[in-house]
N, C-alpha and C positions, 0 to 999 in steps of 0.2 A: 485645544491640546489633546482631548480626548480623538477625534480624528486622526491625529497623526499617530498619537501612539497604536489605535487601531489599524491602520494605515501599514503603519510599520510590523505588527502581528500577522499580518497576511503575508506583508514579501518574505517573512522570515520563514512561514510556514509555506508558502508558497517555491522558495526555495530549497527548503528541506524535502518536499515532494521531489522536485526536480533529484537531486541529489540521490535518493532512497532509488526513483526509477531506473535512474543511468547505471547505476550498481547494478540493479537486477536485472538489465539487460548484459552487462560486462564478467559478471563474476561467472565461473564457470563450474562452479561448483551448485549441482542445482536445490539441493536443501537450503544452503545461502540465498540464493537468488530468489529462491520462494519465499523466504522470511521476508527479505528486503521490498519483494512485491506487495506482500501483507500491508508491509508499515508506509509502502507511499498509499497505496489504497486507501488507508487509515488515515491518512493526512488526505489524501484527497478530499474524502468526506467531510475532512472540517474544513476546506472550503468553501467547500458548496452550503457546508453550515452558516459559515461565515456571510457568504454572499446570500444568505437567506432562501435556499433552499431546501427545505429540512427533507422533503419528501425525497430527494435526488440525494441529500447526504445520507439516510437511511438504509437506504436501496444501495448504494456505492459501502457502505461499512457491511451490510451484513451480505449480500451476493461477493462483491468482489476482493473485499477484507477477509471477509468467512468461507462463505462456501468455496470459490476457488482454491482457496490457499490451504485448509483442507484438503479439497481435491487432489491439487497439484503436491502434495505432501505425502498422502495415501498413494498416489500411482509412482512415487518417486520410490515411498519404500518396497511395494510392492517389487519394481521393477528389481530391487536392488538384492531382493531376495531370493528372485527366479535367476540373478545373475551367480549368486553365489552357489548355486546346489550346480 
């Protein structure tokens, strides 16, 4: 029993990755799109958590959860501010 319900915690989370991705690639608004990359990222990681990779979940939460998303946050507002003057 415990399997499946494990089982089932994964597709569901596995799913919601999926889902969170397609967004960030579709929505056109790119402070959106940057969140929604954050939170598959975030879900990525508990994947790999999942599948017992802690050292790749780690690495996947704080570079591509964090510092990207960051990044892509600061260059967004930046840009949006040399747009405006």
């Amino acid at each position: 029993m415990s399997a499946e319900i494990d089982t089932l915690i994964g597709m569901i989370i596995l799913l919601a990755t999926t889902v969170f991705l397609v967004i960030a690639i579709e929505l056109k608004e790119l402070v959106k799109a940057t969140i929604a990359l954050g939170i598959g990222s975030a879900l990525l990681a508990s994947v790999f958590y999942i599948l017992n990779a802690p050292y790749a979940a780690i690495f996947e939460l704080s570079v591509a959860a964090g510092l990207v998303t960051i990044l892509l946050l600061s260059a967004i507002g930046m840009i949006e501010k040399e747009g405006t003057k």
